[in-house]
C-alpha positions in Angstrom: 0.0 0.0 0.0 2.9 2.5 0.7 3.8 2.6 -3.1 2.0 5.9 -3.7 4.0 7.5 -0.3 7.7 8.8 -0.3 9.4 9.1 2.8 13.1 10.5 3.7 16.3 9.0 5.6 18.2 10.9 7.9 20.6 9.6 10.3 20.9 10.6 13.8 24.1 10.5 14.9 23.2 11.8 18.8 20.8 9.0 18.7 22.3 6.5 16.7 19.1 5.7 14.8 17.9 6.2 11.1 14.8 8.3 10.9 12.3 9.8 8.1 9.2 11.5 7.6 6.8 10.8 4.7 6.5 13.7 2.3 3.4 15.1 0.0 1.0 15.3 3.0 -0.2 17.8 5.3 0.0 14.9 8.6 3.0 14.2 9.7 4.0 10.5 9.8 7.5 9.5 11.3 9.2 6.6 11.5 12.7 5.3 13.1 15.1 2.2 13.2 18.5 1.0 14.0 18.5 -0.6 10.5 17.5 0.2 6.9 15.6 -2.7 6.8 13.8 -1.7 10.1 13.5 1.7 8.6 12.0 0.8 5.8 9.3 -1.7 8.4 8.3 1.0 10.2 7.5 3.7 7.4 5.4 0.9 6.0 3.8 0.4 9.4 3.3 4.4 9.5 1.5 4.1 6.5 -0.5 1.3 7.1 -1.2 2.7 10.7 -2.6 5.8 8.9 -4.9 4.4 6.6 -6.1 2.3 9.3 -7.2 5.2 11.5 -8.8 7.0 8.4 -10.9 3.9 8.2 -11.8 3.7 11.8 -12.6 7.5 11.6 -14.4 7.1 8.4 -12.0 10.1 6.5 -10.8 9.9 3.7 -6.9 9.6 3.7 -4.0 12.0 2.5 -2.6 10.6 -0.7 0.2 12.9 -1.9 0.7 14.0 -5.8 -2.7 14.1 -6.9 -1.6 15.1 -10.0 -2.6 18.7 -9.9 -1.1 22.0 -8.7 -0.6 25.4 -9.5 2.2 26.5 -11.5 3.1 30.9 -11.9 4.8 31.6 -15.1 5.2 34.9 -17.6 2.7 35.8 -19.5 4.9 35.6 -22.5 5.5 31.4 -21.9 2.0 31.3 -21.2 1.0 32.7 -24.3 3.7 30.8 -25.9 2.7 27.4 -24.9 -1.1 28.1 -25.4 -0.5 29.0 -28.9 1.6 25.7 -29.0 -1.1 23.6 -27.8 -4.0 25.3 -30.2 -1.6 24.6 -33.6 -1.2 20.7 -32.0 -4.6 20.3 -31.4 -4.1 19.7 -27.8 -5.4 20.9 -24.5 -2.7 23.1 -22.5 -2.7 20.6 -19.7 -1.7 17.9 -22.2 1.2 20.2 -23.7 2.3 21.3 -20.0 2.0 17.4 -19.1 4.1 16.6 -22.1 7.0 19.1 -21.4 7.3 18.1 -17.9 7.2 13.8 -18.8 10.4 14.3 -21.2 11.8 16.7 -18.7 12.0 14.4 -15.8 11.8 10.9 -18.0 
């Protein structure tokens, strides 16, 4: 279940302990261990120990990257790119979608 949550590692050194939070939400769930196989234990446990509250509590839970957010750019690029997407045929979310896939592929 926790393939949709990301999580970091830092490392303690006062405490000897690996420790992480997961990232993308507004809740904050940590997690800890002497290991990076027990790290990687309890952020799953987090995550299922979340999900399993929402349930209890009837809410629905935080699932980070919904796949939208808001982006501020010039007005030039933004006329730019909608011009772009009207000669293609394609919607400016498609266009933006586009850039950003063979950016980051």
């Amino acid at each position: 279940m926790g393939k949709s949550y990301n999580g970091t590692v830092e490392y303690s050194g006062e405490d000897g302990c690996l420790f992480g939070k997961v990232v993308g939400m507004k809740s904050l769930l940590s997690y800890e261990g002497d290991s990076v196989h027990e790290l990687e234990r309890n952020f799953q446990n987090a995550i299922d120990e979340y999900l399993e509250d929402c349930m209890q509590r009837n809410v629905e839970p935080e699932y980070p990257y919904k796949g939208t957010f808001n982006v501020k750019i010039s007005p030039e690029l933004h006329r730019n790119i909608a011009v772009y997407a009207i000669e293609h045929g394609k919607s400016l979310n498609a266009v933006v979608e586009e850039a950003i896939g063979n950016m980051v592929r």
